[in-house]
VMD Tcl script that draws the C-alpha trace (Angstrom):
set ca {
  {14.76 -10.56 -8.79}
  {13.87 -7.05 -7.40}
  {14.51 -6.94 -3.37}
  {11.50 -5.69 -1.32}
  {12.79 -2.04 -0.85}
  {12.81 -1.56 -5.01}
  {9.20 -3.04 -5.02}
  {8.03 -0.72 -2.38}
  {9.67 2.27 -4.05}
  {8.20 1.36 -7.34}
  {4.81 0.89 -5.43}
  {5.07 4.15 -3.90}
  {5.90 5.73 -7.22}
  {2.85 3.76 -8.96}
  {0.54 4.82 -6.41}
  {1.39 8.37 -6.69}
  {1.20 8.76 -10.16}
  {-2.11 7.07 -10.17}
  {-3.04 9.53 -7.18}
  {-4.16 7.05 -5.24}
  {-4.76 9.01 -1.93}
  {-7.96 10.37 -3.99}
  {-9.24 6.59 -2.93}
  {-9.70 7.96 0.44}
  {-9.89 4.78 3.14}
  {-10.42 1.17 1.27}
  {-10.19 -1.90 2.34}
  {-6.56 -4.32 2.44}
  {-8.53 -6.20 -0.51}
  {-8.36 -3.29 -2.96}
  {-4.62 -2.50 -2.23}
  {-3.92 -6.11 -2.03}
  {-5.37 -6.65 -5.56}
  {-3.38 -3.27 -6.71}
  {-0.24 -4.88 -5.09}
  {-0.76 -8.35 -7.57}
  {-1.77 -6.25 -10.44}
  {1.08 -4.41 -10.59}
  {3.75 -6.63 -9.41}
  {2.62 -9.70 -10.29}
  {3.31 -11.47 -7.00}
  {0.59 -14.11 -6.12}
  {2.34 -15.08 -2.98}
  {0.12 -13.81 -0.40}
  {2.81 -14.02 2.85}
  {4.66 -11.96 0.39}
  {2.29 -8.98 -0.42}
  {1.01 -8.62 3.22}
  {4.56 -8.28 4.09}
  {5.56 -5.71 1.60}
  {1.92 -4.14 2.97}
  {3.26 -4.05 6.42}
  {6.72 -2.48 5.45}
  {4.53 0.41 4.07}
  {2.80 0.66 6.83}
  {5.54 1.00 9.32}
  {7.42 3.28 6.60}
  {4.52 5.67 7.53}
  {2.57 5.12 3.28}
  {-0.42 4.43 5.02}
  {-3.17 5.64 7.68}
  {-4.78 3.04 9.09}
  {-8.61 3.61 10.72}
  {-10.87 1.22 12.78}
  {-14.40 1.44 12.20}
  {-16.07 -1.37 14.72}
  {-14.23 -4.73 13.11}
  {-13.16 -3.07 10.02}
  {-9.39 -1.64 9.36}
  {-9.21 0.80 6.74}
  {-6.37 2.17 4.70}
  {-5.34 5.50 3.01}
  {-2.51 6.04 0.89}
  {-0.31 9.48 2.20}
  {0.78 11.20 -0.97}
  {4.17 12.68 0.56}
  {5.54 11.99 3.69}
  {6.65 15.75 4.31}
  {3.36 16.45 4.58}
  {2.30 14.36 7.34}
}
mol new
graphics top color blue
foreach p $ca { graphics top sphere $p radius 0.5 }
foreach p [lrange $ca 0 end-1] q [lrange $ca 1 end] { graphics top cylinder $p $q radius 0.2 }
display resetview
């Protein structure tokens, strides 16, 4: 079984090769889906952590619009 670091550095990888900062700001439920598609983890306590790791690793910007949270994938982090 892969430890959470090597399934965030896959993700990472995935995500950039699939250039998906081009997605601009989606929802949690698109990269959530992404997430189980690729991994093939249902456990959702599982993926939002993993999520969260990301986020505090700096992968992500979030943005509030009124109620809604929004998400972008950053490409490179030497470029933020």
């Amino acid at each position: 079984m892969e430890t959470t670091e090597e399934i965030i550095t896959f993700l990472i990888l995935y995500f950039q090769s699939r250039n998906i900062q081009n997605w601009n700001y989606v929802g949690y439920k698109q990269i959530k889906n992404l997430i189980t598609y690729i991994t093939g983890i249902k456990d959702i306590d599982q993926i939002r952590n993993i999520f969260e790791k990301m986020i505090k690793a700096g992968w992500f910007i979030k943005r509030r619009t009124g109620s809604k949270t929004d998400y972008r994938f950053v490409y490179s982090l030497e470029a933020s």
